[in-house]
N, C-alpha and C positions, 0 to 999 in steps of 0.2 A: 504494500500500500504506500502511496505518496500520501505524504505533508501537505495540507492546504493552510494559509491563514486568513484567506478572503472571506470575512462577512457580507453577508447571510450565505450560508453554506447548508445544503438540505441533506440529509442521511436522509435514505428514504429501505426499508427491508420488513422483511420478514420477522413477528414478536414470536422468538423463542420464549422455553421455558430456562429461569435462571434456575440461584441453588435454593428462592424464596426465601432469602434471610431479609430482606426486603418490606416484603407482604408483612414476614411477623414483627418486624419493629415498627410496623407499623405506614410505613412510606410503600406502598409496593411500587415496580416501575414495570416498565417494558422494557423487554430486552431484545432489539433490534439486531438480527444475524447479522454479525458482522463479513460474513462472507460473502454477502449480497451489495456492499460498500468498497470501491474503489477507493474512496480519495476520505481519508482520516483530517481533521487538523487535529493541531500541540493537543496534549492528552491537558483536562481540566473540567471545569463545571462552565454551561454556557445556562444562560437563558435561552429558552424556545419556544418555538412556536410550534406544535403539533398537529396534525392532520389526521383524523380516525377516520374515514369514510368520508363524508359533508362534514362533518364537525372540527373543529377549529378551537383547542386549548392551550392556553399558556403551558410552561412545562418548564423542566429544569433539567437537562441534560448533562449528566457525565459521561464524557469519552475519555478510553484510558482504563489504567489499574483501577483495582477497590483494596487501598492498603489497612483498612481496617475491617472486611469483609471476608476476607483469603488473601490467598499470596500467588494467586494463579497470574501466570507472568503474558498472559493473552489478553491482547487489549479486550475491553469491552462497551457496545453503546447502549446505556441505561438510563431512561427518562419515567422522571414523575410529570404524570400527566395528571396536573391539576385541576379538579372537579371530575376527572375521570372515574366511572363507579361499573366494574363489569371485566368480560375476561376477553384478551386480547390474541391467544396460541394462534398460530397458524393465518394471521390480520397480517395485512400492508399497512405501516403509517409510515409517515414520511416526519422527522423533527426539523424543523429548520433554526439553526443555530443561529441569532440573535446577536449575544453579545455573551464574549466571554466575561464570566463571573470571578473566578476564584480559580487557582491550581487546585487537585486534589491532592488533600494530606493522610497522615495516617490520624485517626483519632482514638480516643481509648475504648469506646464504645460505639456499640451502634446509638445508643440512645443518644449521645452524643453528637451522632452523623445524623441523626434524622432531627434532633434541635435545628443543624447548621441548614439541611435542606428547610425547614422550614423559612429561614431567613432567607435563601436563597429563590423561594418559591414567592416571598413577597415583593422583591425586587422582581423579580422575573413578570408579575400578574403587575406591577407598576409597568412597567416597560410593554407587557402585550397592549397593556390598558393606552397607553399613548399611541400604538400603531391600527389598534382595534379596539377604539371605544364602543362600537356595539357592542362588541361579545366580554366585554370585562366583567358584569356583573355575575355571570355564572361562575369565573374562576374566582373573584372576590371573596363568594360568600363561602369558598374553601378554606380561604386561609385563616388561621389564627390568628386576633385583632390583636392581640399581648405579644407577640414577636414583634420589634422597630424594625 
């Protein structure tokens, strides 16, 4: 796979099944086959825009390792799609990378990692909310109001 850094960059694949440590901490994502992806950018957390069918949600996308999840040394593309409620196996959604957020680090927990996505999910549902103020208020009334 080639390196991109051009914004907005769209992954578009196939939602495998992950290892679900995800689902039970609470955050589930979709895991996007990475071998239906040609062009990766720098591994980190982006803001996104996601595509389910017609539907259209803010998201939060990491590409890249999960250093506090396993140690498995193959990249992986994983988005919480926010407002998202339902199962995705064997779906095309396409994420379109946004703006990069944050590098991913190692944290001490998941509990931990799904605090940070949640910050990461409010910045993200700001920023769809500016290029899609129609569709803002359904991922809005996802997020936790007590995360700044």
């Amino acid at each position: 796979m080639e390196n991109a850094t051009v914004l907005p960059l769209t992954l578009s694949g196939t939602v495998v099944r992950g290892r679900g440590k995800g689902r039970g901490a609470g955050m589930p994502t979709a895991n996007i086959d990475v071998s239906d992806i040609s062009v990766l950018p720098p591994y980190g957390v982006y803001a996104s825009r996601v595509t389910v069918g017609t539907q259209v949600y803010a998201g939060v996308t990491n590409v890249g390792l999960r250093p506090t999840a396993d140690s498995d040394p193959e990249p992986t593309v994983e988005t919480f799609i926010i407002g998202f409620e339902g199962s995705l196996y064997g779906e095309k959604i396409s994420a379109e990378l946004l703006e990069y957020l944050r590098p991913t680090v190692r944290m001490n927990s998941l509990d931990e990692v799904r605090a940070q996505v949640e910050k990461d999910a409010r910045k993200a549902v700001r920023l769809f909310g500016k290029q899609n103020p129609d569709k803002l208020r359904p991922a809005h009334a996802c997020i936790r109001n007590d995360i700044p």
